[in-house]
DSSP file (Angstrom, degrees, kcal/mol; ACC not computed):
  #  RESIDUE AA STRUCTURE BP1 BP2  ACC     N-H-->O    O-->H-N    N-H-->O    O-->H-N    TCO  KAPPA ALPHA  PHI   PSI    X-CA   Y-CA   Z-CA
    1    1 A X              0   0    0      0, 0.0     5,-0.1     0, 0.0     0, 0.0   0.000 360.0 360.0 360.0 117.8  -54.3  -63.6  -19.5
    2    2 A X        -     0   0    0      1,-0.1     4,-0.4     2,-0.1     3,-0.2  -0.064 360.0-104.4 -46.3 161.2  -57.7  -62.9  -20.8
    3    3 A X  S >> S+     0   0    0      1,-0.2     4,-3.5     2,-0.1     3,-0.8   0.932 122.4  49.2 -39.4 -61.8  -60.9  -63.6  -18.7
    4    4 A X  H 3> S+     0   0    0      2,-0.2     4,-1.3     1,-0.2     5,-0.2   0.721 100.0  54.0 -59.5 -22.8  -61.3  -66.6  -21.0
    5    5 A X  H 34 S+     0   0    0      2,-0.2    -1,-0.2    -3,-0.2    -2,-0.1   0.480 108.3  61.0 -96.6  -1.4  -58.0  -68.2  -21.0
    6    6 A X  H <> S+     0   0    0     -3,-0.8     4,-1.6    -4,-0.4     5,-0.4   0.850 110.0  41.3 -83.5 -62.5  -59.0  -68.0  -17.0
    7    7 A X  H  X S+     0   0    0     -4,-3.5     4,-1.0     1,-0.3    -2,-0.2   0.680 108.4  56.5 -60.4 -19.2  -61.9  -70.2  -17.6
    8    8 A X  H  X S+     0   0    0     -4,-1.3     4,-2.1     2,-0.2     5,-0.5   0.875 107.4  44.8 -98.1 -16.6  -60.5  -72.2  -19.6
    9    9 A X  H  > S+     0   0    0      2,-0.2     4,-1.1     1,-0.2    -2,-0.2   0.777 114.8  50.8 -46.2 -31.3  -57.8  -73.3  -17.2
   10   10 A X  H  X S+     0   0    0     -4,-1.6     4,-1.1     2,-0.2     5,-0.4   0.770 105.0  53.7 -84.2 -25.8  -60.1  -73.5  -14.6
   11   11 A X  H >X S+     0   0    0     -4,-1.0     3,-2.5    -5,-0.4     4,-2.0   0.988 115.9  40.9 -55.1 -63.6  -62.2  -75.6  -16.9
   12   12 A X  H 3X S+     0   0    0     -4,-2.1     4,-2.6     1,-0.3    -1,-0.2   0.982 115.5  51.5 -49.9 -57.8  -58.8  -78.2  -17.6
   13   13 A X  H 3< S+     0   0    0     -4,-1.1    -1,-0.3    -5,-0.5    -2,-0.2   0.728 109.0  49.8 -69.9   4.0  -57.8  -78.0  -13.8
   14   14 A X  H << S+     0   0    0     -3,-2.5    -1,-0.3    -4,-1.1     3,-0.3   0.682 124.4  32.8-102.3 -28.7  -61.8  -79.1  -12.5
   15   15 A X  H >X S+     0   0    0     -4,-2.0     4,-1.1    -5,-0.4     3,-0.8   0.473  85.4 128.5-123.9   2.6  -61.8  -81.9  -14.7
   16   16 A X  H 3X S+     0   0    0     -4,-2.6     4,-1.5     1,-0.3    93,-0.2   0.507  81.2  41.0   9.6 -56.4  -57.8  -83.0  -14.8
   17   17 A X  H 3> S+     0   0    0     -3,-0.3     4,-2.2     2,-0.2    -1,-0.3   0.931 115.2  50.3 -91.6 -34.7  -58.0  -86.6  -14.0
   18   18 A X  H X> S+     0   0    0     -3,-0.8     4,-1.4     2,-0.2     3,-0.7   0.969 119.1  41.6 -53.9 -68.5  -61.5  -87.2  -16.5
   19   19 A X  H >X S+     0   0    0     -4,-1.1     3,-2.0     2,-0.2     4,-0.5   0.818 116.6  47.3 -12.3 -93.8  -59.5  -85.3  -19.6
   20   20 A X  H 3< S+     0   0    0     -4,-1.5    98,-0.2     1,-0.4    -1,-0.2   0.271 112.9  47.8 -91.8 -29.7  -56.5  -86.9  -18.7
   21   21 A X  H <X S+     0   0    0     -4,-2.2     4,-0.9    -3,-0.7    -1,-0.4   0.435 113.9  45.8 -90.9  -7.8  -58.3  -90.5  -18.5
   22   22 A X  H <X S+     0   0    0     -3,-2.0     4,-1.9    -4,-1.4    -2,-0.3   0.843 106.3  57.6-107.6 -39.6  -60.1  -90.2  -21.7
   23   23 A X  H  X S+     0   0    0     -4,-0.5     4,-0.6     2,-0.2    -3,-0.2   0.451 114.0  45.4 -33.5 -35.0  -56.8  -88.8  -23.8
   24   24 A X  H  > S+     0   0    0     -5,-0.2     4,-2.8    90,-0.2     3,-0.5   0.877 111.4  48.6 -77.4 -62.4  -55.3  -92.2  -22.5
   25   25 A X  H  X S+     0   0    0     -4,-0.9     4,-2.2     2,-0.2     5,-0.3   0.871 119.6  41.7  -9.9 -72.2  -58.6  -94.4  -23.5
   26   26 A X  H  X>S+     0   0    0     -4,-1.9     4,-2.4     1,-0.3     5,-0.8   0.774 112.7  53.7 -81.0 -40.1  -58.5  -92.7  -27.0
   27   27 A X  H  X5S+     0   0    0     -4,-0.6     4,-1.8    -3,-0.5    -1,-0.3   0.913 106.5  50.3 -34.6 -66.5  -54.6  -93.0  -27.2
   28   28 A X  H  <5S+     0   0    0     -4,-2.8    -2,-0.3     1,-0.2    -1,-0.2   0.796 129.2  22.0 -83.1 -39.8  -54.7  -96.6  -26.6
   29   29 A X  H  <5S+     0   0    0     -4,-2.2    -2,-0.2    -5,-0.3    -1,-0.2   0.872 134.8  30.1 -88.3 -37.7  -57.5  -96.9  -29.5
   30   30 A X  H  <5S-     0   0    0     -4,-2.4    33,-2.0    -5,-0.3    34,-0.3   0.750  98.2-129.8 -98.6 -37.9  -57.3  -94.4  -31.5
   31   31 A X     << -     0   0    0     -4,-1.8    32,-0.2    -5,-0.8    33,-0.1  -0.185  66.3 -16.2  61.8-175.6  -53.1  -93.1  -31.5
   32   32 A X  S    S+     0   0    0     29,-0.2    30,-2.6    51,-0.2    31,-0.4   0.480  89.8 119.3 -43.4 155.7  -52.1  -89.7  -30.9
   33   33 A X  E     -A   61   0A   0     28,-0.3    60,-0.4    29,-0.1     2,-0.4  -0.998  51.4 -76.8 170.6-149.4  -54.7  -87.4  -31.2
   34   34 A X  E     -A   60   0A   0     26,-2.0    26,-2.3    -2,-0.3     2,-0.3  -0.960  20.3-133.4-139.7 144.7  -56.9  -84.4  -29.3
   35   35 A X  E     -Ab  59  94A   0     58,-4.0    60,-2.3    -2,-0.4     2,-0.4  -0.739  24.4-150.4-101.6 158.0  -59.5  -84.2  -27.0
   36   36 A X  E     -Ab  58  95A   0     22,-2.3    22,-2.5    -2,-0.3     2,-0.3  -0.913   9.2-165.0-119.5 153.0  -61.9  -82.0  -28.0
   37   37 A X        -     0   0    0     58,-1.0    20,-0.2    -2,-0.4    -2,-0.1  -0.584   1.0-165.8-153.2  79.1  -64.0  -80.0  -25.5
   38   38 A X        +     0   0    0     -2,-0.3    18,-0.6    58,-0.2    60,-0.2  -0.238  14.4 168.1 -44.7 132.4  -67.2  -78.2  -26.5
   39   39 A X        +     0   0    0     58,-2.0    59,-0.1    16,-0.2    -1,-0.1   0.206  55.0  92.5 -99.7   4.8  -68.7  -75.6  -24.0
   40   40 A X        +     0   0    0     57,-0.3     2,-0.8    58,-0.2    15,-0.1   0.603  56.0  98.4 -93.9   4.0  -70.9  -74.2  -26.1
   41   41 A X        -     0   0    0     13,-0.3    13,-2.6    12,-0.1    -1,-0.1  -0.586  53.9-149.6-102.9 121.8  -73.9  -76.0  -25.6
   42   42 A X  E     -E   53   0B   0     -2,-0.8     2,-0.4    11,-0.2    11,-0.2  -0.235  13.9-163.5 -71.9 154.9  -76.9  -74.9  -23.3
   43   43 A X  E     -E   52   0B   0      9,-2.2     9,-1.2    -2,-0.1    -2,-0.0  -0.797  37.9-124.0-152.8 115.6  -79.9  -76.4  -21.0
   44   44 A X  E     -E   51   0B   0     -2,-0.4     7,-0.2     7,-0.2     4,-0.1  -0.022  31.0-129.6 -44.2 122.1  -82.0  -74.2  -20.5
   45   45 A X        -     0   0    0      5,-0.7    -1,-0.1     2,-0.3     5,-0.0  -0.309  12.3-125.1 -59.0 153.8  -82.4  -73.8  -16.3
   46   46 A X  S    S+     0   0    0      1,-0.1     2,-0.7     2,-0.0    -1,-0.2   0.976 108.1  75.1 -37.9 -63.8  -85.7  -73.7  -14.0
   47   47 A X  S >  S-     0   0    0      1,-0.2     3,-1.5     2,-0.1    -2,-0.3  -0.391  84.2-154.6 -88.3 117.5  -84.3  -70.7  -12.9
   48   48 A X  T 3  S+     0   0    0     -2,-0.7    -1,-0.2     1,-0.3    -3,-0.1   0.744  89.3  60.1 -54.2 -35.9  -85.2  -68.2  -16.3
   49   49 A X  T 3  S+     0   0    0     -3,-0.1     2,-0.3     1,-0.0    -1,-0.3   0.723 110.1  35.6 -83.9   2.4  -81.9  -65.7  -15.3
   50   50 A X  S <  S-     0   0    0     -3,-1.5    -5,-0.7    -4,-0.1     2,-0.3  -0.978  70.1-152.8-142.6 143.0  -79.1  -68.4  -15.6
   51   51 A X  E     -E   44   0B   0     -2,-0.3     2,-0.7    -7,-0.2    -7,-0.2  -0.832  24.3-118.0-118.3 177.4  -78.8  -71.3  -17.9
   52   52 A X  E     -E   43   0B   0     -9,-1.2    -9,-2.2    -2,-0.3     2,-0.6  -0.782  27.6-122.2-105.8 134.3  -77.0  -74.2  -17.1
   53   53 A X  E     -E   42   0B   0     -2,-0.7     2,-0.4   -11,-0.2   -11,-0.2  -0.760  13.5-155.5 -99.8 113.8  -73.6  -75.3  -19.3
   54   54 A X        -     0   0    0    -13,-2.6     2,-0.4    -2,-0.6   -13,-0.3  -0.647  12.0-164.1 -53.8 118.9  -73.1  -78.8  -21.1
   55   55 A X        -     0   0    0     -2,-0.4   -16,-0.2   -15,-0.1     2,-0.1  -0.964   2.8-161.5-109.9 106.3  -69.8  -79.5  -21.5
   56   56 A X        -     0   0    0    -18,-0.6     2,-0.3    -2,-0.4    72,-0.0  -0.264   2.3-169.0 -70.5 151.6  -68.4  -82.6  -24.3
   57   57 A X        +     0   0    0    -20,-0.2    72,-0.5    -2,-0.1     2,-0.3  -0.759  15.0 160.9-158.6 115.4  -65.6  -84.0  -24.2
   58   58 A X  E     -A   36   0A   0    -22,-2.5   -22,-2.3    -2,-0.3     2,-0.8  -0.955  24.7-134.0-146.6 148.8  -64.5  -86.0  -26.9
   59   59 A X  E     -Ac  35 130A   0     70,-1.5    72,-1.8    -2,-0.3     2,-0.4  -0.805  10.1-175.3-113.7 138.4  -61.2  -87.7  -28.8
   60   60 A X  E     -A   34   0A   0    -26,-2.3   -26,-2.0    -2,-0.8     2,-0.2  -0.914  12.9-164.4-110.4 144.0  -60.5  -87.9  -31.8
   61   61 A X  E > > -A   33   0A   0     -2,-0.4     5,-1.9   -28,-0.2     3,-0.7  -0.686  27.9-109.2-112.2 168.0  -57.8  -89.7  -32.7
   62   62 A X  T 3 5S+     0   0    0    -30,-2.6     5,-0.2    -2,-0.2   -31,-0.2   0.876 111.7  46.2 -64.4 -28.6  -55.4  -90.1  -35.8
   63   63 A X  T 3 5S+     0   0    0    -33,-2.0    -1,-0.2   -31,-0.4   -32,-0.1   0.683 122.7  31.6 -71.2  -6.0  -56.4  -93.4  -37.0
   64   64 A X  T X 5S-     0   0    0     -3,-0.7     3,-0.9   -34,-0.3     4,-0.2   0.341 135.0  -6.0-107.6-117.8  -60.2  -92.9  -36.7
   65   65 A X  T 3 5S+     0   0    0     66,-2.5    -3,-0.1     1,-0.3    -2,-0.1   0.272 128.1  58.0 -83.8   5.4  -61.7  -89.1  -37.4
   66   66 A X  T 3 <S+     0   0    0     -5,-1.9    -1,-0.3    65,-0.2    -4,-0.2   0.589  97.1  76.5 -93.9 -23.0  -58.2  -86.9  -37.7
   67   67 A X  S <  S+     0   0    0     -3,-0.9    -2,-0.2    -6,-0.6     5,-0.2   0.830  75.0 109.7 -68.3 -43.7  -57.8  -89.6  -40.6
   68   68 A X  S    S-     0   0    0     -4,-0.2    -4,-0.0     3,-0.1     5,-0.0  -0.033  84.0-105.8 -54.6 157.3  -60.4  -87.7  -42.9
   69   69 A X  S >> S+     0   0    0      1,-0.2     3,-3.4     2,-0.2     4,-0.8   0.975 107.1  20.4 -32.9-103.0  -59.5  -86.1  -45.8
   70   70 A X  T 34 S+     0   0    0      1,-0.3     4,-0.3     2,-0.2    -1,-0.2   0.418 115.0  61.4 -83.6  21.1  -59.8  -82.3  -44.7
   71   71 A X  T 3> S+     0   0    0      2,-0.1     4,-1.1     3,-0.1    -1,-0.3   0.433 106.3  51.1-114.0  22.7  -59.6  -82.6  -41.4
   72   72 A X  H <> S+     0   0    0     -3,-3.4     4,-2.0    -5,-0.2    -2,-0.2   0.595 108.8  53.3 -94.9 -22.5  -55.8  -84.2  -42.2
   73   73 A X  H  X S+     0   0    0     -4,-0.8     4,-1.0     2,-0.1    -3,-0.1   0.923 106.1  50.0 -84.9 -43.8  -55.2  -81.3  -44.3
   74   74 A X  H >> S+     0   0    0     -4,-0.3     4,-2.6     2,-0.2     3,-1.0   0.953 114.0  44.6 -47.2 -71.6  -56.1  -79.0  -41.2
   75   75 A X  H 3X>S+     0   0    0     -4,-1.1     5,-1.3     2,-0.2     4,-0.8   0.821 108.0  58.4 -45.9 -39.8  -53.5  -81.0  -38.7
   76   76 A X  H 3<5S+     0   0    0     -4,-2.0    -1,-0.2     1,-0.2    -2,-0.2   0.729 123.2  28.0 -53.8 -25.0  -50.6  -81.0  -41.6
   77   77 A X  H <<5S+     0   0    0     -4,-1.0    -2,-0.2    -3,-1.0    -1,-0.2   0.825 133.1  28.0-115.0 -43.5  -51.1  -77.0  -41.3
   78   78 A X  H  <5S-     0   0    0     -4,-2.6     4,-0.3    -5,-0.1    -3,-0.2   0.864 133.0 -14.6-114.8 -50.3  -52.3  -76.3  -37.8
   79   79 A X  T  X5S+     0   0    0     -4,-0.8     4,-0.7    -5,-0.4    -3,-0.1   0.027  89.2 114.6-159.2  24.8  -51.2  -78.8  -35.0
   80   80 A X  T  4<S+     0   0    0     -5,-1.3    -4,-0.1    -6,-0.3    -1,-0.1   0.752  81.1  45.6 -74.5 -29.5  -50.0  -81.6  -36.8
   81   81 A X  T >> S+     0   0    0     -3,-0.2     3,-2.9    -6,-0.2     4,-0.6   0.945 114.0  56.6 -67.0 -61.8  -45.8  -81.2  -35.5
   82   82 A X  H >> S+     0   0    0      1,-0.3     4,-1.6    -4,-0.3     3,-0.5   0.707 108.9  45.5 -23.1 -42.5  -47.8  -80.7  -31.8
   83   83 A X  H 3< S+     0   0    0     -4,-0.7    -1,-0.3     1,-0.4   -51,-0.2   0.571 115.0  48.4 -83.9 -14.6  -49.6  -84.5  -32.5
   84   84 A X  H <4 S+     0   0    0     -3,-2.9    -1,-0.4    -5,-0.1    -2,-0.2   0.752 122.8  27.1-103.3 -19.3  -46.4  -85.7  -33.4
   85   85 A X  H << S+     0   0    0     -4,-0.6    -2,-0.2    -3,-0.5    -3,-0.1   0.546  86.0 104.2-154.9 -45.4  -44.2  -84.3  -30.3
   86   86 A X  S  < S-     0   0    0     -4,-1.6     2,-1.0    -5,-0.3   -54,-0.1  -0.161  74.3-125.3 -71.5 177.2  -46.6  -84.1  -27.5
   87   87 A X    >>  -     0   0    0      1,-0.2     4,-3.0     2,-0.0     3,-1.4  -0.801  11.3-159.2-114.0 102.5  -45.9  -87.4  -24.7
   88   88 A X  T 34 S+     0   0    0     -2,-1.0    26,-0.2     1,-0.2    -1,-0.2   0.897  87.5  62.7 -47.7 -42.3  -49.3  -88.9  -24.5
   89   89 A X  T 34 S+     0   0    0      1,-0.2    26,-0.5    25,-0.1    25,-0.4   0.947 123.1  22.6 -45.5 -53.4  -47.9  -90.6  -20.7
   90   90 A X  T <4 S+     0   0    0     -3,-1.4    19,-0.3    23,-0.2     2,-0.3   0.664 126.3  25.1 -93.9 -19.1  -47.6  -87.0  -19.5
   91   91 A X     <  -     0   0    0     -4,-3.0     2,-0.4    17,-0.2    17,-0.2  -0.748  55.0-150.2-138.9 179.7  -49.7  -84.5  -21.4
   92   92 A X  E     - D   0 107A   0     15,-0.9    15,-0.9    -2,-0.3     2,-0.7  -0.914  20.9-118.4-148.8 126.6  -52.9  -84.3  -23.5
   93   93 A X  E     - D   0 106A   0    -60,-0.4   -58,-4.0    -2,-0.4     2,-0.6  -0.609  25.6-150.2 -44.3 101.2  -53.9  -82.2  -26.2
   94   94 A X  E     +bD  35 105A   0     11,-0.8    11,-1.4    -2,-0.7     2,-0.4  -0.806  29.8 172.1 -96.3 120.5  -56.7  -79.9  -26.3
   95   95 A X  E     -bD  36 104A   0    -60,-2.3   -58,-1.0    -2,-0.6     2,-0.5  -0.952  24.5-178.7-108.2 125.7  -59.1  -78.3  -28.6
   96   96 A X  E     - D   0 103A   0      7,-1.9     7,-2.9    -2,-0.4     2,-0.6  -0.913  11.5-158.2-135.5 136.3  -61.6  -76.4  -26.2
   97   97 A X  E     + D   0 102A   0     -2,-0.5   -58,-2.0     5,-0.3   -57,-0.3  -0.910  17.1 175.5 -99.1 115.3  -64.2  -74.8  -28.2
   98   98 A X        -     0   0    0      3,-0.7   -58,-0.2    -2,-0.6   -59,-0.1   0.210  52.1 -89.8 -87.0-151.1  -66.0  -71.8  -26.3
   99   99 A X  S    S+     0   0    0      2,-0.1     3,-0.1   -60,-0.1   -59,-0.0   0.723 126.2  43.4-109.8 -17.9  -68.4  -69.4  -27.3
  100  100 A X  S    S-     0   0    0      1,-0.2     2,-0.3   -96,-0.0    -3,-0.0   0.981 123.3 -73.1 -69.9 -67.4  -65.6  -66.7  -28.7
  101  101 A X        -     0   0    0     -5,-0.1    -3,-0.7     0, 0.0     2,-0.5  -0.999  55.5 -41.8 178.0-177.0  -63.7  -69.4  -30.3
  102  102 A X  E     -D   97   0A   0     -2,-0.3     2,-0.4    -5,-0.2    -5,-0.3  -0.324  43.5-175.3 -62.4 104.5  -61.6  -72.4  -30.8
  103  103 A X  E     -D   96   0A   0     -7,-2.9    -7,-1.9    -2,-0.5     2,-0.4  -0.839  14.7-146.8 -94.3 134.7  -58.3  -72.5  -28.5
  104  104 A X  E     +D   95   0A   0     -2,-0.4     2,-0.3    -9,-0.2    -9,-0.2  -0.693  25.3 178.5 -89.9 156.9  -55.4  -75.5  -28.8
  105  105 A X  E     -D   94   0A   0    -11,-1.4   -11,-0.8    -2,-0.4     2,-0.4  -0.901  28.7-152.5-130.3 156.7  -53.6  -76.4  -25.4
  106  106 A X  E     -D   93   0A   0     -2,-0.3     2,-0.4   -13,-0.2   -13,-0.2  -0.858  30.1-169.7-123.5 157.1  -51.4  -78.6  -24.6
  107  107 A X  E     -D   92   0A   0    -15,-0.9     2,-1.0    -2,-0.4   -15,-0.9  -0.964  22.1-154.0-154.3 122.3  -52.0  -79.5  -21.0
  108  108 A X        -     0   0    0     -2,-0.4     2,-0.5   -17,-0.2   -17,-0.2  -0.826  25.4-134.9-102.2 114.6  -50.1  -81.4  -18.4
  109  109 A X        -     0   0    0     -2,-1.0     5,-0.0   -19,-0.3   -96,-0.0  -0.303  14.8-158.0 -78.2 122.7  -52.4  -82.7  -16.0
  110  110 A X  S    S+     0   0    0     -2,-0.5    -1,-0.2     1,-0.1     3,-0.1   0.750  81.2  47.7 -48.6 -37.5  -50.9  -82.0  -12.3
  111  111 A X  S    S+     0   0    0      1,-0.4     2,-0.4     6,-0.0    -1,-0.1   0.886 118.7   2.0-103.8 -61.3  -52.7  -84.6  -10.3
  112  112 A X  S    S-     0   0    0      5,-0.0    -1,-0.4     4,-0.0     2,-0.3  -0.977  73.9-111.2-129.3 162.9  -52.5  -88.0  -12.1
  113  113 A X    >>  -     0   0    0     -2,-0.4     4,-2.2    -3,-0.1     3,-2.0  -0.664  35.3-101.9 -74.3 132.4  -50.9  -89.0  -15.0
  114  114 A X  T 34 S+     0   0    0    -25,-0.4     4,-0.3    -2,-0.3   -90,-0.2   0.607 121.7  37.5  -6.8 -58.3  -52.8  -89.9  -17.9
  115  115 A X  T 3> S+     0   0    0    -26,-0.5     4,-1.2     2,-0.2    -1,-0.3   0.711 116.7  61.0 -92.3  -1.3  -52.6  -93.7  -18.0
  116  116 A X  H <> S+     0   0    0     -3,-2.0     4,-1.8     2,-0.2    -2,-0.2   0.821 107.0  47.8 -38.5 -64.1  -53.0  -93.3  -13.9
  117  117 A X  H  X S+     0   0    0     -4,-2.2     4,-0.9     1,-0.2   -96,-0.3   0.429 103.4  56.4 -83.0  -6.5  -56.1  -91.7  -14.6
  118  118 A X  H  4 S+     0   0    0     -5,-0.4    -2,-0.2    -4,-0.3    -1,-0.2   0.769 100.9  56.6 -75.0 -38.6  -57.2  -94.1  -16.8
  119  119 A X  H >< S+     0   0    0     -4,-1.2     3,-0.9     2,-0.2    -2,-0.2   0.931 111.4  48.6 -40.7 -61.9  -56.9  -97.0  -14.3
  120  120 A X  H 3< S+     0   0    0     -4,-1.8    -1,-0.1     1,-0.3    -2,-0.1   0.930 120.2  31.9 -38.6 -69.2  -59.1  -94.9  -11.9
  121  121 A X  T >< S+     0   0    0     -4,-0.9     3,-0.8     1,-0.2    -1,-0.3  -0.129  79.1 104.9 -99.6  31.5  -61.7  -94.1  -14.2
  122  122 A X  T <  S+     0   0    0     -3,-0.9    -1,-0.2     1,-0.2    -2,-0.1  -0.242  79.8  68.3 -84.7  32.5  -62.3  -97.1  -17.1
  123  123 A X  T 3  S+     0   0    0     -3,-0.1    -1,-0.2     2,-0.0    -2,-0.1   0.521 108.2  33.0 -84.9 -35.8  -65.2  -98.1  -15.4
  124  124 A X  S <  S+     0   0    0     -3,-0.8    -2,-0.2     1,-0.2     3,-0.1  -0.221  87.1  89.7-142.0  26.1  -66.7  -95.3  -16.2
  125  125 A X    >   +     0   0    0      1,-0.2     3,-2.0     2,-0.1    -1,-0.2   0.844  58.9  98.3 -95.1 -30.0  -65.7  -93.9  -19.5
  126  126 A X  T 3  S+     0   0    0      1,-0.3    -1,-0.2     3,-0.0    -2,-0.1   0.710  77.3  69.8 -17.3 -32.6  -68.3  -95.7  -21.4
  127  127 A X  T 3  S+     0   0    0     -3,-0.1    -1,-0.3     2,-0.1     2,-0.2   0.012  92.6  51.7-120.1  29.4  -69.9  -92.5  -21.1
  128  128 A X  S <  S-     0   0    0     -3,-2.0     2,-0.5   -72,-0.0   -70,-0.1  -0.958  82.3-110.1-149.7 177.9  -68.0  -90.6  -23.2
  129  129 A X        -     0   0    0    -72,-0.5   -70,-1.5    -2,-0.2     2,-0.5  -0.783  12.0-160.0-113.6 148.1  -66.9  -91.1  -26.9
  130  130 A X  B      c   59   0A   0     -2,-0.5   -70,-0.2   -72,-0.2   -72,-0.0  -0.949 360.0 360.0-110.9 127.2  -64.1  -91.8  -29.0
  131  131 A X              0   0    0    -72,-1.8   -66,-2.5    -2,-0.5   -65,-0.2   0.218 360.0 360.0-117.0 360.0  -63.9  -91.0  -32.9
């Protein structure tokens, strides 16, 4: 397992129940679809030798923004059987974009289940977005 495919595991497995609660959210609006989960974006520290990392996290689902034109052509060809297959109650889909490049997951969250972890946290999703 690469260095990266460490980080991003660890990335899935710090944030488990948040993922896991937003991939229900988006489910429940949206249908199937994938959360997508940017890392590449900086803010700049106080301290000059280290920057600090922004991480997104966002779904898009098929009835909304997988709906377009070429990014339906993209799912039919890349991860479109996956969207159809995976079981949103147990697992979630992943896009995490690094600064090497785009990775799919499919990811079973360990700790709560998806709509579990939605219960918890739908107070407090407002503060992320759904497409």
């Amino acid at each position: 397992m690469s260095s990266q495919e460490i980080d991003d595991q660890a990335l899935l497995a710090n944030n488990s129940q948040l993922i896991a609660a937003l991939a229900w959210q988006g489910y429940q609006q949206e249908g199937r679809g994938v959360v997508f989960i940017d890392t590449t974006a900086t803010i700049p520290s106080q301290i000059k030798s280290s920057d600090c990392r922004q991480i997104s996290f966002i779904y898009f689902g098929e009835n909304g923004f997988l709906s377009r034109g070429d990014l339906k052509i993209w799912l039919d060809t890349s991860i479109g059987s996956r969207l159809q297959e995976y079981d949103p109650t147990k697992e979630v889909l992943c896009l995490i974009c690094n600064p090497l490049k785009i990775r799919f997951v499919r990811f079973h969250p360990q700790s709560v289940p998806p709509p579990q972890a939605y219960q918890k946290l739908k107070n407090r999703l407002s503060e992320f977005r759904i497409f």
